[in-house]
C-alpha angles and dihedrals in degrees: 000000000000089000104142079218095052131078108273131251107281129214143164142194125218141175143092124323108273095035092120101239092150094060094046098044090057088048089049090054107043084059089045089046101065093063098028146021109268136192123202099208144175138209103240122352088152099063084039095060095046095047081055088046094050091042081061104047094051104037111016097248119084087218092059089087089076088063101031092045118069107238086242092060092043092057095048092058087050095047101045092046085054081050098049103032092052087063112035088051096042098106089051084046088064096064094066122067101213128028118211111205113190089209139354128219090279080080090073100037092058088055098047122090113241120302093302078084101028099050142167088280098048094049093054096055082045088059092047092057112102113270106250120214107239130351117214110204110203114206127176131169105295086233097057090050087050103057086037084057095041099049088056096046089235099193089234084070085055105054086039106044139250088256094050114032101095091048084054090051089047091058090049101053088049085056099048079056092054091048092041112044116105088015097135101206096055109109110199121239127182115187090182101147093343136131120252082232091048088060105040096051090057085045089059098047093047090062093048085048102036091050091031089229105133108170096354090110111105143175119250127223109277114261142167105292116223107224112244110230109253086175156021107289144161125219116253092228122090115270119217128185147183122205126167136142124285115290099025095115101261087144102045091046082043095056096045088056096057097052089051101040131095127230080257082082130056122199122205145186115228105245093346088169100065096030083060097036084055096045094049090053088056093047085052095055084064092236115122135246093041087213091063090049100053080058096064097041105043131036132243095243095055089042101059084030084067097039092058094052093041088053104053093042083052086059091046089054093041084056100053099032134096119272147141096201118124083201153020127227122196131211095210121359130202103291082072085060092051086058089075094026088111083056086065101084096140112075091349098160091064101051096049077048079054097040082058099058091065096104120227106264121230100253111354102203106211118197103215112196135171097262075226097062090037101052081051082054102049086035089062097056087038097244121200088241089063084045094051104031112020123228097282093051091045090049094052095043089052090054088053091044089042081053094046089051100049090051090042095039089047096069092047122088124219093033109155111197117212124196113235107210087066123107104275090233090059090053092049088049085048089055103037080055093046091055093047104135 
């Protein structure tokens, strides 16, 4: 379990505002720590950070997003941060022994209203987090949570209210019962008159018996820490990039690229966790191609919903992981993102606020083809547009997608256009010159 190769122990902390899991969670680590390498982690602080950004930036206040953001949409920021972050970080993960969550995604079910919030979508990207070992849900008396919470002017006393804010923590914690209940790794902690030492202490020694682990726990080598993204960031090194419709040739240039390129380059593709988290979802559903299938069972909305958070919490990764590349070079940028920008209608206003935080790359390469020339393309490997749409249809939805490019395109600066009828290893050449320093 403790394996530096391994994934991590993995354990997270749930219950009411005011509980005091913070504090038990550092007390936690600092006795773990003198036997392991721990990590004291959240869901999602980068989407955090970008709701507060975009409360500010509409009303003034960074809190404003609770009220300006509809609690589905919030949650679907959290979740599929959990799920991203979890990936592209998976390799730095490894080098800890035990990971500490201050909450899990019970947390926003229990605020949210019925399935109405919580909804299909919702519960798939909850099934797609990573499975954590044990849960320990702290629970203390409501009225004890609410004066903690008062006394420190927490800002959810505040938008509920001095009067109500312990029978709001009394419903939630109703409603932690109801989630929690039968859930096999949830371990029960009642903090009722005791000492933060005192918990943490039987916390501790639930995970070594629970894991049966006693003293297993070690210390690694030291080694150069990658610094976890707190916030939204972007990397110090150029971005490149090369869009284009479908058929143009973007994978085949890609993959070139690849081949040719050194580790001084790192090549990337836009939101890859939930492309492939979608995809695999269609290939589980037993239709083929599994591209045709995400269509059917989720809707464009969600999907690109979910491509624009994915996207920006890949950059913030990218900015605090390890890596010797002078640049980055992007399959897909943001302008693939604007084609399905009119599918957005909830919470539009924050996802054009999101769409805004892509930073300009240094040079975007767009691969500009005849949507004639492109549908024979995609009808010759039997593409799941030619399957779904027919030739006549693909041919009219690239030249929606070639007019969409060229608006969008024409307000950028440092856009190359490459011509793709041209040999793939010409374009490549065009591009590795392109990204000369």
């Amino acid at each position: 379990m403790f394996d530096p190769i391994a994934s991590p122990l993995r354990i997270a902390f749930e219950g009411v505002d005011g509980v005091g899991k913070s504090t038990v969670i550092r007390a936690v680590r600092d006795r773990l720590s003198q036997g392991s390498e721990v990590l004291v982690d959240t869901m999602a602080p980068v989407m955090l950070d970008l709701l507060k950004r975009y409360g500010q930036s509409v009303a003034g206040d960074p809190q404003a997003y609770w009220t300006r953001v509809s609690r589905r949409t919030k949650t679907q920021c959290f979740l599929t941060e959990g799920i991203a972050r979890s990936r592209y970080l998976r390799d730095d993960y490894r080098q800890f022994d035990v990971i500490l969550y201050d909450r899990w995604w019970q947390t926003f079910r229990v605020y949210s209203k019925g399935n109405d919030e919580f909804d299909h979508r919702c519960r798939f990207l909850a099934q797609n987090l990573p499975s954590v070992d044990v849960l320990f849900y702290l629970h203390n008396d409501p009225a004890t949570c609410a004066a903690r919470l008062i006394a420190d002017d927490d800002w959810l006393v505040r938008e509920v209210g001095v009067d109500n804010i312990a029978g709001f923590l009394a419903v939630l914690h109703t409603e932690y019962r109801q989630v929690l209940d039968n859930d096999r790794s949830v371990i029960d902690i009642d903090t009722r008159g005791r000492s933060v030492d005192d918990i943490a202490d039987q916390i501790v020694q639930s995970i070594a018996t629970r894991l049966k682990v006693q003293g297993a726990l070690r210390v690694q080598a030291s080694q150069d820490r990658v610094t976890f993204p707190t916030k939204f960031q972007l990397p110090e090194m150029p971005i490149y990039a090369v869009e284009g419709m479908d058929g143009a040739g973007k994978t085949t240039v890609c993959s070139l690229l690849r081949s040719e390129q050194s580790p001084s380059v790192d090549l990337c593709r836009l939101s890859e966790v939930s492309l492939a988290m979608f995809k695999q979802a269609g290939t589980a559903a037993g239709r083929l191609p599994a591209s045709a299938a995400i269509r059917e069972q989720f809707e464009d909305e969600f999907r690109h919903q979910t491509y624009i958070i994915d996207g920006l919490v890949q950059l913030s990764c990218l900015a605090g992981g390890r890596t010797f590349a002078r640049a980055l070079f992007f399959d897909r940028w943001f302008p693939a993102f604007a084609l399905y920008q009119d599918r957005i209608l909830s919470d539009r206003g924050l996802f054009d606020f999101l769409l805004s935080m892509f930073p300009q790359p240094e040079t975007l390469f767009y691969i500009d083809l005849d949507p004639g020339i492109a549908t024979a393309r995609l009808r010759e490997r039997g593409d799941w547009m030619i399957q779904s749409y027919g030739e006549t249809g693909t041919r009219d939805r690239l030249a929606r997608m070639r007019d969409i490019y060229s608006v969008r395109i024409a307000t950028m600066g440092n856009v190359r256009a490459l011509d793709g009828q041209d040999l793939p290893a010409n374009l490549v050449d065009q591009i590795t010159r392109g990204m000369a320093p």
